[in-house]
N, C-alpha and C positions, 0 to 999 in steps of 0.2 A: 750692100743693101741697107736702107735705113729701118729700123724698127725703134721711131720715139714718138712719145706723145706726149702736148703738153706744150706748155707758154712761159710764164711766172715758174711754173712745177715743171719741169720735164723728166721724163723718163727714157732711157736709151738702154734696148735690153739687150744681150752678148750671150754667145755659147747655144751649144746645142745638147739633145736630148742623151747622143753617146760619148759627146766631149769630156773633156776633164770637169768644166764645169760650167754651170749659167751663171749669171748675175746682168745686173745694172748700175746704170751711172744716173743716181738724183740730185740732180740741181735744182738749187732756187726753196733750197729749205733753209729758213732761216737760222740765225746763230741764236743756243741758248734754248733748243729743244732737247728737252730730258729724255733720256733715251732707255727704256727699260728692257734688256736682252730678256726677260722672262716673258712680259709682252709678245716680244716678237716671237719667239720659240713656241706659245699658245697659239698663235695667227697660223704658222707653217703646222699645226698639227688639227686647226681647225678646217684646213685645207684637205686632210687626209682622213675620209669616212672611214668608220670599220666595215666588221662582218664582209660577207660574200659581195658586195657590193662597188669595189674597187676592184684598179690592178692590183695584182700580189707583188708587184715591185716596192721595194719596202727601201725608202732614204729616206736617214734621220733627219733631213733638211736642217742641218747647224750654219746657221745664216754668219756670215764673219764680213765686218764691217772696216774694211782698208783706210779708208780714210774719210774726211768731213766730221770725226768724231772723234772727238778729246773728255777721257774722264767722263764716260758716258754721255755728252752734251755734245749738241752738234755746232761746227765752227761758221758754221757760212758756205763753207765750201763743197765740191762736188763729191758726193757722197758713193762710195764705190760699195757695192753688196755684192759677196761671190759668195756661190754654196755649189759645195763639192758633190758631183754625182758618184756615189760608193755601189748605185747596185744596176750598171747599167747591163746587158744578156746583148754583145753585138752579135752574137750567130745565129738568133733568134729571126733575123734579117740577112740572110747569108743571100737570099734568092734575087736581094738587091744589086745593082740598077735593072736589071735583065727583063723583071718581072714585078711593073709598076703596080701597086696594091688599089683596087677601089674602090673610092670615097676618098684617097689621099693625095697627097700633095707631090707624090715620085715624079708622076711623070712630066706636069709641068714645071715643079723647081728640077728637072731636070734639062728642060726646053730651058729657061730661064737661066742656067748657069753653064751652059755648052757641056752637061755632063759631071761639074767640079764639085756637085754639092753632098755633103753628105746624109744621107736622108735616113740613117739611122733611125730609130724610133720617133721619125717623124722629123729630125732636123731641126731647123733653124725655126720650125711651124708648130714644133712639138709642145703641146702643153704642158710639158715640163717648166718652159719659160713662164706661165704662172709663177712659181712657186717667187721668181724674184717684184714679181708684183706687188703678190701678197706682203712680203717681207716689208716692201719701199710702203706701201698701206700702212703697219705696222708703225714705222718709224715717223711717219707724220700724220697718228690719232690725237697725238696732243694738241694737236692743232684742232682738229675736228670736235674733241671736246669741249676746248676752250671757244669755240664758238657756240656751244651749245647743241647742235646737230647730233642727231642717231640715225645711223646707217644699220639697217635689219636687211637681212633675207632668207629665204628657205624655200624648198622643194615645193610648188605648187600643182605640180603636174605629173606624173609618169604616165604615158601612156591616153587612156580615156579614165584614169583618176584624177578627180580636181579637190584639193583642200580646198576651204573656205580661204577667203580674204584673210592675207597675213594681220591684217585689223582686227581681224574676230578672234585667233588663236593664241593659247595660251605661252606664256614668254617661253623660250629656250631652257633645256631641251627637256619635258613633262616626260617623257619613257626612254627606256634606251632602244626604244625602235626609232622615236622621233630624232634620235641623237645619230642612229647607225644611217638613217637615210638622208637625214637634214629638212625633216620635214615637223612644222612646230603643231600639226592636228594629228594626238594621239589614234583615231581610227583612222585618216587617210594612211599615214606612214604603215599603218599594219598592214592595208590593201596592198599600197606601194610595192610593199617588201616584196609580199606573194607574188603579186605581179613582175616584178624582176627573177625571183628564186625562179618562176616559168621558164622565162626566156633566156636566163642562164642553162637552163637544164638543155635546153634544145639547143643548145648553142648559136644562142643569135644576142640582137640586142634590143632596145628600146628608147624611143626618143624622152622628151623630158622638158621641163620649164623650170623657171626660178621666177618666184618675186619678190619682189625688192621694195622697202619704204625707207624714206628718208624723211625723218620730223626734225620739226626749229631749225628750218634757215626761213633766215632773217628775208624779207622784200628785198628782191632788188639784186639778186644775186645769178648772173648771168652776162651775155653780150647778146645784142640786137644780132639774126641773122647765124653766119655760121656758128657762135659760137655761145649759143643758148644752153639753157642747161642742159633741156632736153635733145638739141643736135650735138652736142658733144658727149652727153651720155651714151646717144643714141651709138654714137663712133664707137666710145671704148668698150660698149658691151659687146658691137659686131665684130673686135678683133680680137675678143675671144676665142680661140678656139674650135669649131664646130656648133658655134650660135649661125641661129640662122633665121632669127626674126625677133624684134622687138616692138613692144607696145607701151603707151603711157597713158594714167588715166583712165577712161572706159574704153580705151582701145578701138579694137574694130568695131564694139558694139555701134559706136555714133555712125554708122552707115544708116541704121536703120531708128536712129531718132533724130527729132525736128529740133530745129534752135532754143524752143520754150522749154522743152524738155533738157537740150545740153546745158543750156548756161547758168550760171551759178551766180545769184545775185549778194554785192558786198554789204555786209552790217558793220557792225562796231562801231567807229568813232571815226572824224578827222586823225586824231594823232594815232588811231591801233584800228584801221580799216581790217575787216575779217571777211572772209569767203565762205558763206552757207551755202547750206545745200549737201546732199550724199557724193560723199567722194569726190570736190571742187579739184580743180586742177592746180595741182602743184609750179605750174608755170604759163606763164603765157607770152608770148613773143617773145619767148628767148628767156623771161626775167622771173626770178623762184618769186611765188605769190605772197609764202607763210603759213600754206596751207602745207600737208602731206604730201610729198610725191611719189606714184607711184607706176613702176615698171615691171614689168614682164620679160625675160629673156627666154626664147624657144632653142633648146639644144636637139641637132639632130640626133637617131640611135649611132653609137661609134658604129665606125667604119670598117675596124678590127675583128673579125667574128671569128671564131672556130669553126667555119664550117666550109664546104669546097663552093669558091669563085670563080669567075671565069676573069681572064685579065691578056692581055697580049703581051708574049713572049720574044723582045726585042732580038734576041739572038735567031729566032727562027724565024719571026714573023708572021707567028700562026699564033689564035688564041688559044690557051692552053690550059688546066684545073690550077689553084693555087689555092693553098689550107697555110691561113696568115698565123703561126704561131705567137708564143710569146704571151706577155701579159696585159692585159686590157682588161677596161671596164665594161661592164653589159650597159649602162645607164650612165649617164653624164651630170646630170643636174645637183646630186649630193658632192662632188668634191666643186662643183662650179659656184656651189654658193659662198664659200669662202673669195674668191675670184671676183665675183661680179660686187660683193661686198667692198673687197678691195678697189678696184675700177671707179668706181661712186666715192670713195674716200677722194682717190687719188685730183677726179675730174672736180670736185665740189672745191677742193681746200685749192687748186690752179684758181677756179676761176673766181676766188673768195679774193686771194691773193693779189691779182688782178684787178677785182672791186675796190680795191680797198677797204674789204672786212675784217682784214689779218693782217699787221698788226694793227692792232684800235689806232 
């Protein structure tokens, strides 16, 4: 099975959720990028919300970098990240393959590998395989900064809570509720909470959103067609993990506005054209404007509840109760905003790379 994404940047991610371990293989980072292990060790822990709001599965994520990297600086060459799984529960999954979980991926990566696959804590699909995302994110921000770009996101949604525009909210993180749920408006994150501590309590869960801004990229930064910033955004957000809709810009809203109302007319100058107007679009035909871009990603509620399912029982062939143990999150959106952060890193600096933005 291939799992890479990526052109100039690629990424190819390995291992699964109850294996010895994940990682990946980053090619096409240049030689001569500083590489800060403390950096990276803050990325894989910004990954990981507190309080009651995560699994309890608790891995230090010590990211160990094999090769592509001499004396902290990276060579040119293909950059290998492995991080060791220390707290994986396989019994917790004993009911597997017999008795495919749903919302997951059992039964057909089961169809799909004649039976061979391991579907431990999700397998080869497990969002575990984030964490070596985030890491490869990590190891080429220097790039991201040295273009001048800021990559934000946070919690805009749980449920029927909406924060305000990641635009209007105060920077990271104003309370440690905004910090424990990943949400940057001090009274939605408190809503947020209550509303998750509910549907923990009953043993269920709730879906969720992230958005995301990307300010200073430069015009010009994209490929015509498939490989725009916004179709190729749009790609690496939906292979996140239990994403299951994505938006840019006013979104759905423009259903129900006219053309005079969407479009955004340009000021400034010949040599520094600028895009007015509330909220202009970050892209158009593939190509970053200069303006703010900004996305939305919809997480479904996990899949994982504590509470009795119904699911068909391959041995008997009759449908049968199943109470999914083990550890799981009630809400998705606070450990996904490290994730979708990273993703937006990884797809800007490819297709920068590409432009020829990077190196000057």
């Amino acid at each position: 099975m291939q799992m890479s994404l990526g052109e100039a940047l690629r990424l190819t991610l390995f291992g699964t959720s109850h294996g010895p371990r994940v990682g990946a293989y980053l090619e096409g980072v240049p030689a001569g990028i500083n590489i800060d292990e403390q950096v990276i060790q803050q990325a894989m822990d910004n990954r990981k919300p507190g309080g009651r709001y995560a699994s309890k599965r608790r891995e230090p994520d010590n990211v160990d970098l094999l090769s592509g990297v001499k004396d902290s600086v990276t060579t040119g060459e293909i950059i290998e990240i492995s991080i060791t799984n220390k707290d994986a529960k396989s019994k917790d999954y004993s009911f597997l393959p017999n008795q495919p979980r749903p919302g997951h991926q059992d039964m057909v990566m089961m169809k799909k590998t004649d039976g061979k696959a391991d579907l431990r804590g999700g397998g080869t699909s497990s969002a575990r395989l984030t964490a070596p995302i985030v890491a490869a994110a990590a190891i080429i921000s220097p790039i991201i900064t040295k273009l001048n770009i800021t990559v934000n996101a946070h919690v805009s949604s749980i449920g029927k809570i909406n924060a305000p525009s990641i635009s209007t909210c105060p920077a990271k993180w104003e309370s440690e509720e905004c910090q424990q749920i990943r949400c940057q408006d001090p009274k939605s994150a408190s809503a947020m909470i209550e509303l998750v501590e509910q549907h923990r309590m009953s043993r269920d869960s709730i879906g969720s959103e992230v958005e995301l801004e990307i300010s200073g990229m430069p015009m010009g930064i994209g490929e015509p067609w498939f490989d725009g910033v916004e179709p190729y955004l749009a790609r690496a957000m939906m292979s996140i993990p239990a994403a299951r809709g994505v938006e840019f810009g006013k979104g759905f809203e423009v259903i129900e506005m006219t053309g005079s109302e969407h479009n955004s007319p340009w000021g400034g100058d010949k040599e520094n054209p600028v895009m007015l107007g509330e909220k202009p679009d970050g892209a158009l035909a593939g190509l970053s404007t200069g303006s703010n871009l900004y996305c939305k990603v919809a997480f479904k509620p996990p899949s994982s509840i504590p509470q009795e399912q119904v699911t068909l029982n391959l041995e008997t062939n009759q449908q049968e109760p199943l109470i999914v143990k083990g550890r799981h999150d009630p809400v998705l959106a606070p450990r996904a905003v490290a994730v979708v952060e990273a993703m937006a890193k990884f797809a800007v600096v490819d297709l920068a790379i590409r432009g020829g933005f990077f190196p000057e």
